[in-house]
Every structure is written in C-alpha cells, then in structure tokens.
N, C-alpha and C positions, 0 to 999 in steps of 0.2 A: 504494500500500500504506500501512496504517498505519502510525505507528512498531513497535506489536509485531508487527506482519510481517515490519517489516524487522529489528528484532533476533532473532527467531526465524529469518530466513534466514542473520543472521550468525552466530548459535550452529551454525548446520546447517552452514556450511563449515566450525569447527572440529573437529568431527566424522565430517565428510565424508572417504572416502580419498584425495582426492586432496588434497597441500600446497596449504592456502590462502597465498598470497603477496601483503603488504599491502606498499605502498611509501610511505612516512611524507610527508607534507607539512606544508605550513605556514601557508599561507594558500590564501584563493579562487583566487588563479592558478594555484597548483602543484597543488590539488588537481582544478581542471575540466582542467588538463591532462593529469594522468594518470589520471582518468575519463573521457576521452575516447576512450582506449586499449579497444580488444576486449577485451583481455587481464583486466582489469582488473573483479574481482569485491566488492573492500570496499577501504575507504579506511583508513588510520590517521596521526593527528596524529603530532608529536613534541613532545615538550614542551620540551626545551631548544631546538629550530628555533623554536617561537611565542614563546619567552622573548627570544632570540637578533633574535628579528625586531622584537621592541618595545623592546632595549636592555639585558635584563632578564641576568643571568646564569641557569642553570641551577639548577634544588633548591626549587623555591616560592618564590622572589623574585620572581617575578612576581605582581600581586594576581591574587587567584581570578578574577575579576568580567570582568577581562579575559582570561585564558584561555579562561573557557566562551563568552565573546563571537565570539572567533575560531573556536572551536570550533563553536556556531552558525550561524556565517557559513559554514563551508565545510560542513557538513552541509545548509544549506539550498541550496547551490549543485549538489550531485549529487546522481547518481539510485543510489548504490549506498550498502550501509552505512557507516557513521562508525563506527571508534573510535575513542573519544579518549583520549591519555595525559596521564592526570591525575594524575600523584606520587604522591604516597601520600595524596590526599587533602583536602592545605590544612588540618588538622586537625579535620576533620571530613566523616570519608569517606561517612556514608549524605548527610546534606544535599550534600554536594560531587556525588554518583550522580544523586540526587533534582534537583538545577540540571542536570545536564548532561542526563540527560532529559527535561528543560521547554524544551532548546534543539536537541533531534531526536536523541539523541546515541544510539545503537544498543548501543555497547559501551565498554571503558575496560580499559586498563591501570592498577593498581593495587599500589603496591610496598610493598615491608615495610622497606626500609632497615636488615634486619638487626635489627629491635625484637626485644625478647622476642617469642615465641611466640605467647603467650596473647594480647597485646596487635593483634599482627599479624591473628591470626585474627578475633578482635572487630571489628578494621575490614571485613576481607572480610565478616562473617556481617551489619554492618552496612548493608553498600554492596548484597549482595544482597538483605535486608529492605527497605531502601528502592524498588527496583527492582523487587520484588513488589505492592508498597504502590501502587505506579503501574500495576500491571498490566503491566508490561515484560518478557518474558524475558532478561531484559539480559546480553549476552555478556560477562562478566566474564575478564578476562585478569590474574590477581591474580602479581603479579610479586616473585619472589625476591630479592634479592642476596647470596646465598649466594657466588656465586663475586666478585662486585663488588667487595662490599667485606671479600670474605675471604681476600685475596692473599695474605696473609700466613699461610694456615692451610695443612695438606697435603693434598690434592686426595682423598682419600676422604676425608676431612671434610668439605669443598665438595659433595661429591656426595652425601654421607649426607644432611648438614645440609639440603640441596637436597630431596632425597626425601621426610623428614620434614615439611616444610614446604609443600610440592607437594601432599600426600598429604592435611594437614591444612585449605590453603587448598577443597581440590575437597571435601573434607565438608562444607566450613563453605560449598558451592554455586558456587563458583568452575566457570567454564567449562574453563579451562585454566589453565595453569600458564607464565608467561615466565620461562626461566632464562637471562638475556644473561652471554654468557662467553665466551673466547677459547677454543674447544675441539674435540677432533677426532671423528672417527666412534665411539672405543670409551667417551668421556664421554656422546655421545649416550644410543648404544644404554642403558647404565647410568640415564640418567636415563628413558629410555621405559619403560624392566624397571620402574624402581621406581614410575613417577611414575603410568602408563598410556599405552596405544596412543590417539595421537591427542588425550594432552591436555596434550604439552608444549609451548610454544611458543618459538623463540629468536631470536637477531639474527644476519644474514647479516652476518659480519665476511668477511675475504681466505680466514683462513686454516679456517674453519668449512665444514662440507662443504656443497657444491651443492645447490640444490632439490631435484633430481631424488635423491639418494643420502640427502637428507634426507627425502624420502618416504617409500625403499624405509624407511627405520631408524622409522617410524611418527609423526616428528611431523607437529603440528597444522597450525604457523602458522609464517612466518619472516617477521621484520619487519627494517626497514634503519636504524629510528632518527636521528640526524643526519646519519649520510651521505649524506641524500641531497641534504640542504641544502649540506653542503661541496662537492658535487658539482658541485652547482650554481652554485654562488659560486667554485669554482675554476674551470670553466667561463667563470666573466664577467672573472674576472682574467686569463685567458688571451686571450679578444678584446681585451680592454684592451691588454693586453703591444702584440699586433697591431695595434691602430689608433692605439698611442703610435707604432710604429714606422716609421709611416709608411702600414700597410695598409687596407685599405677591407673592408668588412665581406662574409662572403660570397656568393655566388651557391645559391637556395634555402633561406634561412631561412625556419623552417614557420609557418604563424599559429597562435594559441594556442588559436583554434575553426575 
C-alpha cells in the first residue's frame, strides 16, 4: 500500500466500532515485536520512551531530527500503520507533520500543553494543511491536556475545558481527540457526549476502565504511553534481581521473530 492507504486505513480504525488499541513502543525491536502479534492493527510511538531511550528527558529535549529518525526506522520496519507522538510539535507543527510524512509516518499525536486556544488550534489546522499538501489523509490525534496539566482546576472544568477544545481541535480536521487522565466511566461517557462517538481517544492507566467497557462508552482509540516501556524495563530488572541471585535465566524464552 501506499502511504495514503495506509493513513487512510489508520483514520478508518479511528472510526471504526470497534476500540482501536495501539501499544506505544520505542524503537525497531519493540515495535516488530508487537507487530508480530495477530492482535495487533496500528502501531504508536511514545515520545518520552524514544526520548528516554536516547538519554533525553521528556517535553522536546530531544532534537526533532532525531525523533523522526526513530520514528522512521520503526515505520519502515512494519507492515501496519505508524503513529507517531510528536509533542506539540518542536515548534513548528505543519513542517514537524510534513518531516514525519517524508519518513512513512501515517498519523501523530499532537498536544496543546494547555496554550491558549487560538494558538492550539493554528497548530492542528497547520499540521493538517501540511498533511493535505502531501496528499496524506493523515490521522491526526490532536491531544488535550486539559486534565494534565489542570490538577489543580475542579473536574467540570477539566471536562468543559476538555470538550471545548476536543470540539475545536476536530473543526480545525483533527481525527480525534486524546484526552490522557486518570478517570473513570462517568468522565468518559461526559467527554464522548461532548466531544463525539468515536472520536475521543485516551491512555489505558490501572484505574481507567477496560477496553472492552471502553468501547461499549464509544471511544476511539486507547493508547499505553510509557508504560509500556516501564514495563518492560521493570521486566529486565526483575531477571537481573534473579541472575544476581544466583539464578539462570528461564526455560522458553520466545525469539523476537
């Protein structure tokens, strides 16, 4: 398939009924791993995991140049779509859209970090003119932090703030809407009423309800973020413990193809 095939089949599981479920990686290994899985329909970065893996801390301290590299690299390595989360940008979000499509990139997360409004939306309406301009149907997953970095606010305001902005990003061509936040079934439901069926998307935390009940409630997309990188890495610290201990590694470890 071409690229706009394949961002065109990534837009269509946003809007598909059934939960698209992406499981974030970080580079070529984690990602032809978990593309190797049946299960397994679209791919998506993390961006503190690719930061994290080059030494970088989280927030765009990482150079651009080197994120879409990696990005890239694991798009060129499966056969399903890429999103890539790409911050808000690097401050300049259509050329930032425009790079990651020259490296196969299907779709992208894109955050507002709470900017003013106006400002917020100018980057999404940018990031999707760019992604036009290339002839991409590019799955834009244009990402809130209404509730992130608004702890300190009280929770209809998170959720209004959230809506408004959700509402605003999908005018301005957004695919969906990623609202990550520590929240239960009746914030969901609130944000699908306001935002629309099928175009919100969130982070599977502990305490966030299950795929399955996150369907029935209409959203789009549940992505895992860095957990899955700690997951992983708590994983290798735990063999570690074991083979400081004296133990031998186990019987049936799977190969990576």
């Amino acid at each position: 398939m071409t690229l706009a095939d394949t961002a065109a089949e990534l837009r269509r599981l946003h809007t598909d009924p059934e939960l698209l479920q992406v499981v974030n990686v970080w580079d070529v290994v984690s990602a032809t791993a978990i593309a190797a899985l049946p299960q397994t329909r679209a791919i998506a970065t993390a961006s503190h995991s690719i930061a994290a893996t080059f030494g970088y801390p989280d927030g765009e301290h990482i150079p651009v140049e080197l994120m879409l590299d990696m990005c890239g690299r694991i798009a060129r390595a499966v056969d399903v779509p890429v999103s890539a989360d790409l911050e808000a940008g690097y401050g300049d979000a259509g050329d930032t859209i425009r790079r990651a499509i020259g490296e196969g990139i299907a779709g992208a997360n894109l955050e507002d970090q709470l900017k003013p409004l106006p400002d917020s939306v100018a980057a999404v309406a940018a990031a999707v003119a760019a992604a036009d301009a290339e002839g991409v149907p590019f799955a834009l997953n244009a990402r809130t932090d209404a509730f992130l970095r608004g702890r300190e606010r009280p929770l209809d305001v998170n959720i209004a703030d959230a809506i408004e902005r959700g509402r605003a990003y999908l005018d301005a061509g957004a695919t969906s809407v990623f609202v990550p936040g520590d929240f239960g079934d009746e914030v969901v439901d609130e944000l699908v009423t306001g935002i629309g069926h099928h175009r919100v998307s969130v982070i599977g935390l502990p305490s966030v309800p299950a795929p399955a009940r996150l369907e029935e409630l209409g959203v789009a997309r549940v992505s895992y973020g860095p957990l899955t990188q700690r997951i992983a890495l708590g994983a290798l610290q735990d063999a570690a413990i074991v083979l400081y201990a004296g133990g031998v590694p186990p019987h049936g470890i799977r190969p990576l193809n």
